[in-house]
mmCIF file as gemmi writes it, N, C-alpha and C atoms, coordinates in Angstrom:
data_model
loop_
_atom_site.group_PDB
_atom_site.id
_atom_site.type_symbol
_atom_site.label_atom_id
_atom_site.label_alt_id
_atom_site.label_comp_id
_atom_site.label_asym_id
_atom_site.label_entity_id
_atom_site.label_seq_id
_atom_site.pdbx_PDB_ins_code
_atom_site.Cartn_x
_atom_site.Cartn_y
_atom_site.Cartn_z
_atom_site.occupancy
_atom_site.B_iso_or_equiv
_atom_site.pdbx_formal_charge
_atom_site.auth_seq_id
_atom_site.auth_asym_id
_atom_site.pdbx_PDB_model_num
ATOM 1 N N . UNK Axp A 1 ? 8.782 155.086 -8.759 1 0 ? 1 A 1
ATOM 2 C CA . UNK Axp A 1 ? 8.05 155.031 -9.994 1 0 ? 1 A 1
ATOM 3 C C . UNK Axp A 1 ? 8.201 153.634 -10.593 1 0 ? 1 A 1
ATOM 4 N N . UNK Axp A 2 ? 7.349 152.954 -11.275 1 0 ? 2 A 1
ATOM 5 C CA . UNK Axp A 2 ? 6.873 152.04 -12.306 1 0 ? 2 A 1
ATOM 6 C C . UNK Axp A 2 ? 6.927 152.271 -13.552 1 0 ? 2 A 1
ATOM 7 N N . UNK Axp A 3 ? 8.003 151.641 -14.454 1 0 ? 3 A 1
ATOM 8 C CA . UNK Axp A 3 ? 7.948 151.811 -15.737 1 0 ? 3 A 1
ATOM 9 C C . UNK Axp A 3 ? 7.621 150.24 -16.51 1 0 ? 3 A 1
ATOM 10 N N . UNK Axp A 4 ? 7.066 150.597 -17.923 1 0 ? 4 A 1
ATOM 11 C CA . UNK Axp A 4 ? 7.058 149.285 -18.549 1 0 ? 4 A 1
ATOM 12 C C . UNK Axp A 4 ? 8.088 149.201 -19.29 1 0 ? 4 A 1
ATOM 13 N N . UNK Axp A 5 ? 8.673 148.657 -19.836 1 0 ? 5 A 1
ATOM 14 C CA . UNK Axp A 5 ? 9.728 148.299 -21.173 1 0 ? 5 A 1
ATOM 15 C C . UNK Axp A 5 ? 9.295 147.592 -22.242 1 0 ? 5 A 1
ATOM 16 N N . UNK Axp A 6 ? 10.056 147.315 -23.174 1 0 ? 6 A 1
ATOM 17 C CA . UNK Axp A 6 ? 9.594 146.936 -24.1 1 0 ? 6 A 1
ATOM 18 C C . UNK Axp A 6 ? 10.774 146.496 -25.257 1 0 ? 6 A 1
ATOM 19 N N . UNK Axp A 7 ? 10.499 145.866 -25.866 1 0 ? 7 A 1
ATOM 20 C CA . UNK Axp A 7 ? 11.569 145.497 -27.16 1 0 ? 7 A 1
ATOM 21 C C . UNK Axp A 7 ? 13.054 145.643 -26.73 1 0 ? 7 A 1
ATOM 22 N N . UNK Axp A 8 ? 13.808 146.565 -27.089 1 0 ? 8 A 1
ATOM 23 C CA . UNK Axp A 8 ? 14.719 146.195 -26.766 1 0 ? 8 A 1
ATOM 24 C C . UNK Axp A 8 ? 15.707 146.587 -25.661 1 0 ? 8 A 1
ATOM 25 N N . UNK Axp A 9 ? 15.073 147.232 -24.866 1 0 ? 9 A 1
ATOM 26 C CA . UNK Axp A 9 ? 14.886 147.653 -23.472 1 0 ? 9 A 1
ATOM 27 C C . UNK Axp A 9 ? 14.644 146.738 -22.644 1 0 ? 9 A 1
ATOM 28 N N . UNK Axp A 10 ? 14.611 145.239 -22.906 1 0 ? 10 A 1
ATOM 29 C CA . UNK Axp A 10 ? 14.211 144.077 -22.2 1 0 ? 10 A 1
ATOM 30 C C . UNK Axp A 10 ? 15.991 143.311 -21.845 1 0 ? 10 A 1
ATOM 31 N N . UNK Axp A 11 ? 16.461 143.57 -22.703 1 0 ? 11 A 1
ATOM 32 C CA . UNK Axp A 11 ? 17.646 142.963 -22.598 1 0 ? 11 A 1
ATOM 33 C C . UNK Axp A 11 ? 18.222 143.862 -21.663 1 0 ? 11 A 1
ATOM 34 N N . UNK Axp A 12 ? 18.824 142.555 -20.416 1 0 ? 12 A 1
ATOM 35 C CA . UNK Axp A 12 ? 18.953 143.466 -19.595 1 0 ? 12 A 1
ATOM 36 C C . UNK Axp A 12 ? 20.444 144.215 -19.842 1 0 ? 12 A 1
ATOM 37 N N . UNK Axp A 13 ? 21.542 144.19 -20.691 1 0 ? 13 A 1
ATOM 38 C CA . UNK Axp A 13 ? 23.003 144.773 -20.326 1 0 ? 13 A 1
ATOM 39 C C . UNK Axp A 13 ? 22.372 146.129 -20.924 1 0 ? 13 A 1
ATOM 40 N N . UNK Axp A 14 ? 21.198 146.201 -21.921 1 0 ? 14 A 1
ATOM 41 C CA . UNK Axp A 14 ? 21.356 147.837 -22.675 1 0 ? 14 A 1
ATOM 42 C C . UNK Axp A 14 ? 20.554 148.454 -21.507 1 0 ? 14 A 1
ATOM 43 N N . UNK Axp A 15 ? 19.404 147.81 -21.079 1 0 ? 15 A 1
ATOM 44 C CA . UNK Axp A 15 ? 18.406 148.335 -19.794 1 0 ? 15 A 1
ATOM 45 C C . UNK Axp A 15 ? 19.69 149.11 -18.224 1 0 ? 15 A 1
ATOM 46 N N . UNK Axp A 16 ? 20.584 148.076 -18.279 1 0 ? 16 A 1
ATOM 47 C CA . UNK Axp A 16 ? 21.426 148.815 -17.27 1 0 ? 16 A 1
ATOM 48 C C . UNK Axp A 16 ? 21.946 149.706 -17.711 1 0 ? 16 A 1
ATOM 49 N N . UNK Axp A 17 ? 22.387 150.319 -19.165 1 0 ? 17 A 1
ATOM 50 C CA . UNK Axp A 17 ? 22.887 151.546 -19.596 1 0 ? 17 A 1
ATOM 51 C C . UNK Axp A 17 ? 22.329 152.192 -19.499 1 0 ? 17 A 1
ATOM 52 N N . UNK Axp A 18 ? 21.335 152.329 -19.839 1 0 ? 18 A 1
ATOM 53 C CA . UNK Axp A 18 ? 19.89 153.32 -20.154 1 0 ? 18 A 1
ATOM 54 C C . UNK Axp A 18 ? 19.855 153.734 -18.626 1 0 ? 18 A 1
ATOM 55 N N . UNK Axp A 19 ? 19.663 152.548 -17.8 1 0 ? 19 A 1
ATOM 56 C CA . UNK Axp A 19 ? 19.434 153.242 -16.485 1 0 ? 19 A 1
ATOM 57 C C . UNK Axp A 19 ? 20.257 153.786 -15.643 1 0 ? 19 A 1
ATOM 58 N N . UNK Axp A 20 ? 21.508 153.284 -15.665 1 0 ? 20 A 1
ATOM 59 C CA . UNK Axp A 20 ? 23.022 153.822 -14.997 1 0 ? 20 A 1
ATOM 60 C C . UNK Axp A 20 ? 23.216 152.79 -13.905 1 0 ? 20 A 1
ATOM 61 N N . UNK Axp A 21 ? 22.206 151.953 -13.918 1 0 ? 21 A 1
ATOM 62 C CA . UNK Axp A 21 ? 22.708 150.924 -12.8 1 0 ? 21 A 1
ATOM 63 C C . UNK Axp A 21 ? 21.606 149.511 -13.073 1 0 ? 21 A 1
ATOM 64 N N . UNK Axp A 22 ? 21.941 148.597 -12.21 1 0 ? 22 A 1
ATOM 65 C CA . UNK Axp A 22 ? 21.411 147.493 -12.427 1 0 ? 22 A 1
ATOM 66 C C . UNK Axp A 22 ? 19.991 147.583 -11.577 1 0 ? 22 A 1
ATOM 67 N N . UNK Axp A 23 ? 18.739 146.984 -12.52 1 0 ? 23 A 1
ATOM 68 C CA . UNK Axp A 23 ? 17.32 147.2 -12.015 1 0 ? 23 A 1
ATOM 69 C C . UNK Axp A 23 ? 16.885 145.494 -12.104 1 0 ? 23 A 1
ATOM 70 N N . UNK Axp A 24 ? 15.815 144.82 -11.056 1 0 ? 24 A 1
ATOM 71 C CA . UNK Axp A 24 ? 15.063 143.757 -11.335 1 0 ? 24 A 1
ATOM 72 C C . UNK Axp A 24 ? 14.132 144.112 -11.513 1 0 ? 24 A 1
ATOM 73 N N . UNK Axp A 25 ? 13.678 143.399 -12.739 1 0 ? 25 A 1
ATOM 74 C CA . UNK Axp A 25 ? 12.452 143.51 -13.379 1 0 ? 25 A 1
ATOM 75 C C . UNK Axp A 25 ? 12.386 141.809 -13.565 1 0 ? 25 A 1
ATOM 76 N N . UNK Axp A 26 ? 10.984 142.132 -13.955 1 0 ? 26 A 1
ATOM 77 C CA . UNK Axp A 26 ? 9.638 140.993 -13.788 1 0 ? 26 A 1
ATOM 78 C C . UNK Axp A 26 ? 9.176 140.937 -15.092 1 0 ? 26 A 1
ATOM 79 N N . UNK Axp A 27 ? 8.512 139.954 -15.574 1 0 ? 27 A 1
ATOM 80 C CA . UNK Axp A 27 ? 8.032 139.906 -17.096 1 0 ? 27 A 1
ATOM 81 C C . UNK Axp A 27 ? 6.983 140.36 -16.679 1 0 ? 27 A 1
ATOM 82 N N . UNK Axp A 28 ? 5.866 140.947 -17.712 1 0 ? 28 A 1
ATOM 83 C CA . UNK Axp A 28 ? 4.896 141.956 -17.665 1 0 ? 28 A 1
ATOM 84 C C . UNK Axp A 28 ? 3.882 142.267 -18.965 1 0 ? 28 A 1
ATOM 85 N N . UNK Axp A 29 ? 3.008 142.045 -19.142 1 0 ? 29 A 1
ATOM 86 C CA . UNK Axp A 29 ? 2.207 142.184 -20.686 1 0 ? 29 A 1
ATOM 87 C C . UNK Axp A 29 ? 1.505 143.859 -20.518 1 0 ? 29 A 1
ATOM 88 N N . UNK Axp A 30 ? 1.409 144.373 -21.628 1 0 ? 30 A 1
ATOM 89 C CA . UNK Axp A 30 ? 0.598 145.724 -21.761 1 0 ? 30 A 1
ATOM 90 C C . UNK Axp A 30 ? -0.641 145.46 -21.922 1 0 ? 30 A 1
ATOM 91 N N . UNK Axp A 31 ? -1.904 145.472 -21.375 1 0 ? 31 A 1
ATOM 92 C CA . UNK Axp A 31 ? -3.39 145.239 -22.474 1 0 ? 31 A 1
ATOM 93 C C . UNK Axp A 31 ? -3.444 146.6 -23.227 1 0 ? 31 A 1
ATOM 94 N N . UNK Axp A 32 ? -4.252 145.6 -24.976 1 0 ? 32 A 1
ATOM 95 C CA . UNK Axp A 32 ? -4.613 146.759 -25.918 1 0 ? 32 A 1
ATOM 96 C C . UNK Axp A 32 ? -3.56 147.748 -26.331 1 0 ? 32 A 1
ATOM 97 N N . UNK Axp A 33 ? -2.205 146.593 -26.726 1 0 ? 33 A 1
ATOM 98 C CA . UNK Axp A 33 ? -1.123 147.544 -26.736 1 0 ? 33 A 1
ATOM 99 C C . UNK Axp A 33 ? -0.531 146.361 -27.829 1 0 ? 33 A 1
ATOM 100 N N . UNK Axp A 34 ? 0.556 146.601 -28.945 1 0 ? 34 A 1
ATOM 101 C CA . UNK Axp A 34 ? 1.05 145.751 -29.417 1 0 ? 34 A 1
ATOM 102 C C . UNK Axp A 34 ? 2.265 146.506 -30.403 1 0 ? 34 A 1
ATOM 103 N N . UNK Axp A 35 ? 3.473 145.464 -29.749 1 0 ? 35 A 1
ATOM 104 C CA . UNK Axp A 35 ? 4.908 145.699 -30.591 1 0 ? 35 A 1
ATOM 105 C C . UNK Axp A 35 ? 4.689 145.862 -32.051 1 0 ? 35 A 1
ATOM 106 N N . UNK Axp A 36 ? 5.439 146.792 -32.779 1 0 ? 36 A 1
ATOM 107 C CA . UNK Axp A 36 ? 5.811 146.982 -33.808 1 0 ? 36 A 1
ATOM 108 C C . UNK Axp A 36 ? 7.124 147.645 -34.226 1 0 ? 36 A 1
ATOM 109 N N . UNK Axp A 37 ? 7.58 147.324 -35.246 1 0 ? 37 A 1
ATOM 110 C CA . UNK Axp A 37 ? 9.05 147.878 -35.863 1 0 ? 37 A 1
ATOM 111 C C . UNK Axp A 37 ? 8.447 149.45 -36.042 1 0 ? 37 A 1
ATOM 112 N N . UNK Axp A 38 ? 9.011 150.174 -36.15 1 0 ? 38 A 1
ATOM 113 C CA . UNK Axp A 38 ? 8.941 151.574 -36.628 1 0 ? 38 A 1
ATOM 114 C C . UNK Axp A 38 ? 9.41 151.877 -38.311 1 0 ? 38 A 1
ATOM 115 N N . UNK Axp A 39 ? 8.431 152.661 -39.122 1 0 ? 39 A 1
ATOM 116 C CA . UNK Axp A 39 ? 8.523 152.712 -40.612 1 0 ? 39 A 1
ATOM 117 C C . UNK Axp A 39 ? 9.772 153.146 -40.727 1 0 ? 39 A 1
ATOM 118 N N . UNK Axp A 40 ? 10.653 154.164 -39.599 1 0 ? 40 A 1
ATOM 119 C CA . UNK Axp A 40 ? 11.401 155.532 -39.927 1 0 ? 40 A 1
ATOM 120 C C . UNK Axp A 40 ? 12.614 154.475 -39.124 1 0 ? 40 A 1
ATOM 121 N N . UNK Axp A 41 ? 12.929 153.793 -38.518 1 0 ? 41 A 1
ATOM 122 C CA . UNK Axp A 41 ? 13.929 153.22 -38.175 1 0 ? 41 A 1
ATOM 123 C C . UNK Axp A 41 ? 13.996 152.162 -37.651 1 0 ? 41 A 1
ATOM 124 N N . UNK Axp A 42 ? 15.361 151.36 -37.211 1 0 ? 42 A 1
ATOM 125 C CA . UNK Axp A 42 ? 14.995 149.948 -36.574 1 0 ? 42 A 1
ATOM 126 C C . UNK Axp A 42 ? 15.217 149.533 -35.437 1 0 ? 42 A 1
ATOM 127 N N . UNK Axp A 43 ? 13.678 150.673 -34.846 1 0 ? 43 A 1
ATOM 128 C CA . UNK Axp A 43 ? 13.839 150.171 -33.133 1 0 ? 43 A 1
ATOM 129 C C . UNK Axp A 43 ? 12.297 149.59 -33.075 1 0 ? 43 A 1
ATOM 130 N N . UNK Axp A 44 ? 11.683 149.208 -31.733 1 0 ? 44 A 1
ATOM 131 C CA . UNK Axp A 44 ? 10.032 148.954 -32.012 1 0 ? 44 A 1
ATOM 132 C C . UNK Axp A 44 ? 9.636 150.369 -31.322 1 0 ? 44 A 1
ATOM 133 N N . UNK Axp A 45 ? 8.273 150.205 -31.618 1 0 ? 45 A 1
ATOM 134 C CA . UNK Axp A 45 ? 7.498 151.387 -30.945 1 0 ? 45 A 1
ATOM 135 C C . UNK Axp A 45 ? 6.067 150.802 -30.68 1 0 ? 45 A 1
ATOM 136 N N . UNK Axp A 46 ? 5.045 151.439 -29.418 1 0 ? 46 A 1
ATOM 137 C CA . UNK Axp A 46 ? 4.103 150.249 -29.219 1 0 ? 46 A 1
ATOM 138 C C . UNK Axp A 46 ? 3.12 150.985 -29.882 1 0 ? 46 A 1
ATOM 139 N N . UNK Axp A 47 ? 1.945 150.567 -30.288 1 0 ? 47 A 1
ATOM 140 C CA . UNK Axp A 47 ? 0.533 151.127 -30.753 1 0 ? 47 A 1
ATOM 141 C C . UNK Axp A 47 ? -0.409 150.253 -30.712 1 0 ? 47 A 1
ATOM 142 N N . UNK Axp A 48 ? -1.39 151.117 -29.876 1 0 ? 48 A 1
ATOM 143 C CA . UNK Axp A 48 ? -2.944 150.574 -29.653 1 0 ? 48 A 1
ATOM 144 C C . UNK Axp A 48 ? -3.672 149.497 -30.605 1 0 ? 48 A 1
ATOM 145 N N . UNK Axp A 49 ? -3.563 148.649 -29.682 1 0 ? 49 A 1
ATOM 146 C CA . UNK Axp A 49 ? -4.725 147.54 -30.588 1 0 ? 49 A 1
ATOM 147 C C . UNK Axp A 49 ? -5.666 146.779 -29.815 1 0 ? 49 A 1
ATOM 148 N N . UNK Axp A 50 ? -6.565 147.112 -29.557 1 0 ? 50 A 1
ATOM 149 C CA . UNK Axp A 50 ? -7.819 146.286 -29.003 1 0 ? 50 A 1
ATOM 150 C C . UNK Axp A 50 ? -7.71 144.345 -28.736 1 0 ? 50 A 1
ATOM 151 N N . UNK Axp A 51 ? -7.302 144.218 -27.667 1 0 ? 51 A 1
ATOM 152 C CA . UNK Axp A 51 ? -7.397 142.655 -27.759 1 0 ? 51 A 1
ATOM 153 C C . UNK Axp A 51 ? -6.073 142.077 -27.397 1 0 ? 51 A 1
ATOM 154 N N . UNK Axp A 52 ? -4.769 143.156 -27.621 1 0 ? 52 A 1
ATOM 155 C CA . UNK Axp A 52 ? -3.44 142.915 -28.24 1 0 ? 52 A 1
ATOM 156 C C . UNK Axp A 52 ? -3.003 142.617 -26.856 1 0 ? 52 A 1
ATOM 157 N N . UNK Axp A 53 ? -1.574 142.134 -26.665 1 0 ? 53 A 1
ATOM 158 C CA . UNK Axp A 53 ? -0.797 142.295 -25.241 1 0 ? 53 A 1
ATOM 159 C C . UNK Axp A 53 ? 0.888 142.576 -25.769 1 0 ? 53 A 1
ATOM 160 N N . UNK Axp A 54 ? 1.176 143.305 -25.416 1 0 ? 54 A 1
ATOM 161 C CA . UNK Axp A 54 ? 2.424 143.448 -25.684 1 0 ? 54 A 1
ATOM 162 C C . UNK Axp A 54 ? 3.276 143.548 -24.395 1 0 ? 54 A 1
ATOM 163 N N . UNK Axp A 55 ? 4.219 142.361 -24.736 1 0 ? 55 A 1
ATOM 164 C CA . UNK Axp A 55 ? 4.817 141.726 -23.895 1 0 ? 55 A 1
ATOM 165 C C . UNK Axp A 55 ? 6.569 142.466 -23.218 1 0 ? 55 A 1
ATOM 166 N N . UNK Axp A 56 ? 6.814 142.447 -22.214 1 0 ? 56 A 1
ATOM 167 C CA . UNK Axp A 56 ? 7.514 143.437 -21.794 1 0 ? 56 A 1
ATOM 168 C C . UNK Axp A 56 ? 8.175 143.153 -20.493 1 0 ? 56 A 1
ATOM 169 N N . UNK Axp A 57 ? 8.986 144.031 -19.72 1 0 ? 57 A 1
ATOM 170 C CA . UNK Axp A 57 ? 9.525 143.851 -18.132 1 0 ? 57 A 1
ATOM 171 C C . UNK Axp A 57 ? 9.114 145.073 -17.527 1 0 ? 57 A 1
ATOM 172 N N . UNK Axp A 58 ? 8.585 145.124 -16.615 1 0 ? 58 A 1
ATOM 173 C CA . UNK Axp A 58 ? 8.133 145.738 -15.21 1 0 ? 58 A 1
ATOM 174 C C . UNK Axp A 58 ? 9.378 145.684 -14.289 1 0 ? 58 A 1
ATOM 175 N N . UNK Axp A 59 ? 9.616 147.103 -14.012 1 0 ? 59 A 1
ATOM 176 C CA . UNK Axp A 59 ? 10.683 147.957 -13.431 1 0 ? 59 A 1
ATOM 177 C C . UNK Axp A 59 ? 10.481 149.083 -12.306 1 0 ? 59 A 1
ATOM 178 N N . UNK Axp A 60 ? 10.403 148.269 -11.105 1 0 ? 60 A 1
ATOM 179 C CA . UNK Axp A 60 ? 9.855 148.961 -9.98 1 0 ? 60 A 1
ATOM 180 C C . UNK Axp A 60 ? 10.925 149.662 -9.288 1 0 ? 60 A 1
ATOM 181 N N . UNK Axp A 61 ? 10.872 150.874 -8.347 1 0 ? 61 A 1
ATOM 182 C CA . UNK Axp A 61 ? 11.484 151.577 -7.375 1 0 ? 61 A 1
ATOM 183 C C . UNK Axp A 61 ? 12.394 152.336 -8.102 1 0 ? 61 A 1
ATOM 184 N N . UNK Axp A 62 ? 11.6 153.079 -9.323 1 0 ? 62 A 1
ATOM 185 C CA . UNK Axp A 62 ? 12.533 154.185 -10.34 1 0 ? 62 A 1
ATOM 186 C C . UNK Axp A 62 ? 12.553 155.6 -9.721 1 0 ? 62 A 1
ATOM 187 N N . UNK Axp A 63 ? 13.934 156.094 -9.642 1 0 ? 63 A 1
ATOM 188 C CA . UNK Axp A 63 ? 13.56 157.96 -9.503 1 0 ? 63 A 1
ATOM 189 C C . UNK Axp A 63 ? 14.152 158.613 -10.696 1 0 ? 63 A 1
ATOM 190 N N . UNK Axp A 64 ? 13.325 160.122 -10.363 1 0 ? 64 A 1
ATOM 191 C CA . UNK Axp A 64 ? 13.537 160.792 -11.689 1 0 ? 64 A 1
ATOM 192 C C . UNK Axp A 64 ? 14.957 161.139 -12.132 1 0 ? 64 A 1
């Protein structure tokens, strides 16, 4: 599997927690997608925007 990341899921020491082991990833843009802080707390979350790129790492050879 192929995942995108994003905000702070890019850094890779928390990305190796999250995942349980060490992953290479690639820089990677979203189209029609764009970072934002979240109203309710202080992580980002992405939402649709026409035009937008939200910028990110590409994380290949994932299992469930």
């Amino acid at each position: 599997m192929t995942f995108f990341f994003y905000g702070t899921l890019c850094h890779p020491a928390l990305l190796r927690v999250v995942l349980g082991r060490e992953a290479v990833s690639v820089p990677a843009t979203l189209a029609d997608c764009a970072v934002h802080w979240a109203q309710t707390g202080p992580f980002p979350v992405l939402a649709v925007r026409a035009a937008a790129k939200a910028m990110g790492k590409l994380v290949q050879g994932l299992t469930p």
